[in-house]
C-alpha positions, -999 to +999 in steps of 0.1 A: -188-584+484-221-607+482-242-576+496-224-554+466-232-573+434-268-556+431-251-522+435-216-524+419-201-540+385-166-558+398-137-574+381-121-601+393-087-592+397-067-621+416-061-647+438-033-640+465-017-654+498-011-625+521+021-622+541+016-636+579-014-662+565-020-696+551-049-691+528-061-674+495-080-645+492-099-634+459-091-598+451-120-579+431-122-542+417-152-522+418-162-506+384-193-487+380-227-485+398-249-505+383-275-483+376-254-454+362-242-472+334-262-474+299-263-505+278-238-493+262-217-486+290-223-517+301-210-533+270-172-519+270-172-528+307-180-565+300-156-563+267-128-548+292-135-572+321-134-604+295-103-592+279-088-590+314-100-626+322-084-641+295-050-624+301-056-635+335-061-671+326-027-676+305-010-660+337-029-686+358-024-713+338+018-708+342+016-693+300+040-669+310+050-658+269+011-655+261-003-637+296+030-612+288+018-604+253-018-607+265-012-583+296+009-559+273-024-553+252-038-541+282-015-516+294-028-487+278-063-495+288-078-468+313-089-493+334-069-524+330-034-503+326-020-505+362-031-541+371-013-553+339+020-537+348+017-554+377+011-586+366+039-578+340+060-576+367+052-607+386+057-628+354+091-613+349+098-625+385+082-657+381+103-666+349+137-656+368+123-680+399+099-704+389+078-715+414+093-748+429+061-761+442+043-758+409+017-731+397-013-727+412-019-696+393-021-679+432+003-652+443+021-649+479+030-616+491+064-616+507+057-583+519+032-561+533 
């Protein structure tokens, strides 16, 4: 992704344990190229990706009541929409089983 950033605006999106490994992996969306986006462009991009980021940091911090009202904001964004479904439903699943091991904010697959 290094070799990317000059070209592409990303979002982070998350941090996740794939099925069959050990270790984390940082997930990130591209956006937009760079250069096609205007300032103002660029503004609602960096609005949506902060707004994102701070639902995103309730969920990692184990906040599951603020990241659910935080990701629900998002759900009708164009862009931020699908992921915070998802997310929706991993905190429904995490508040049924909560993790045993404590919260390190990083999700394992259990399937592929």
């Amino acid at each position: 992704m290094k070799a990317c950033e000059t070209t592409y605006l990303f979002r982070f999106v998350d941090r996740v344990v794939v099925k069959g490994y050990d270790s984390a992996v940082s997930i990130y969306e591209p956006l937009a190229v760079l250069e096609s986006l205007s300032p103002a462009q660029r503004s609602h991009y960096d609005a949506w990706i902060a707004d994102w980021e701070e639902a995103h940091a309730l969920y990692r911090k184990g906040d599951w009541e603020e990241a659910r009202l935080a990701m629900l904001r998002l759900i009708a964004h164009p862009h931020l929409g699908g992921g915070a479904k998802a997310f929706l439903r991993r905190i429904d699943s995490l508040e049924a089983e909560p993790p045993t091991r404590g919260w390190d904010g990083i999700w394992t697959m259990d399937e592929k």
